[in-house]
C-alpha positions as CSV (number, residue, x, y, z in Angstrom):
1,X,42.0,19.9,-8.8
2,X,39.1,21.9,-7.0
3,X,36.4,19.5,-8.0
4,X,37.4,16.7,-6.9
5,X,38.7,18.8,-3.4
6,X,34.9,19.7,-3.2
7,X,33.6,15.9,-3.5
8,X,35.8,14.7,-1.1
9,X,34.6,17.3,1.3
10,X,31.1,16.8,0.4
11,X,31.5,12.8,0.5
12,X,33.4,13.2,4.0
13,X,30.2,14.4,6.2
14,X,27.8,11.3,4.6
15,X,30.4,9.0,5.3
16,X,30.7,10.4,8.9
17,X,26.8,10.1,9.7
18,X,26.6,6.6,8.2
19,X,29.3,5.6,10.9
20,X,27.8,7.1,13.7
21,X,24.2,6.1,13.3
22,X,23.3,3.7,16.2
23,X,20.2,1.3,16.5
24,X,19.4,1.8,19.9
25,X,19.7,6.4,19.5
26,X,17.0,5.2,16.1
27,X,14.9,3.4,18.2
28,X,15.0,5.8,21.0
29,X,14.3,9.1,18.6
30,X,11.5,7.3,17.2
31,X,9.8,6.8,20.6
32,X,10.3,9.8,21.9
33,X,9.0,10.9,18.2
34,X,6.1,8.7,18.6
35,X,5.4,10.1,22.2
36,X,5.7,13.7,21.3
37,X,2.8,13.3,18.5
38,X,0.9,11.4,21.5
39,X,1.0,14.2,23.6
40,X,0.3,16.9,20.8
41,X,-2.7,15.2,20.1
42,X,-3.1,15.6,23.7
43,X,-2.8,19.0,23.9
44,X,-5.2,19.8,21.1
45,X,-7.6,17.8,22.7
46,X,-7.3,19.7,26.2
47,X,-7.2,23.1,24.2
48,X,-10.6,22.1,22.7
49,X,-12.4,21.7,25.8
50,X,-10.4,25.4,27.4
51,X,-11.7,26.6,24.5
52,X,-15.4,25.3,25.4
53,X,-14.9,26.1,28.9
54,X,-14.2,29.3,28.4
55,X,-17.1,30.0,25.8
56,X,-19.3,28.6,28.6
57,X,-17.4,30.9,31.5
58,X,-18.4,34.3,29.0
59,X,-22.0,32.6,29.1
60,X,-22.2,32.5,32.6
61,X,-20.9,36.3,33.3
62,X,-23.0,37.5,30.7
63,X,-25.8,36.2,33.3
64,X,-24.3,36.9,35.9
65,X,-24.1,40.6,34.7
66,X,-27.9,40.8,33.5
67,X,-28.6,39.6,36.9
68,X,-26.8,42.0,38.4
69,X,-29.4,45.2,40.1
70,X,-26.1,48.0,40.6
């Protein structure tokens, strides 16, 4: 009597997100899906060149300190 207690408790949540699935929440997760990969493609780009900047910043204060008579 259990079993089939469990499968129709385990059957019950599938059958609930098959009903609520709705094109236009789909098609609006993907976007914003699609969008988020945009912009963390973004962000690695714009941490490559912070990362180059500030290479070239210690550069400059290393000169800056050689020059430096005190």
């Amino acid at each position: 009597m259990t079993r089939p207690i469990l499968l129709l408790f385990a059957i019950i949540p599938l059958f609930l997100c098959l009903a609520c699935s709705n094109p236009e929440v789909e098609n609006e997760i993907r976007t914003l899906e699609s969008k988020k990969t945009e912009l963390e493609g973004q962000i690695q780009a714009l941490q490559v060149q912070v990362d180059s900047l500030q290479k070239e910043n210690k550069k400059m204060q290393d000169k800056l300190s050689a020059l430096d008579m005190n």
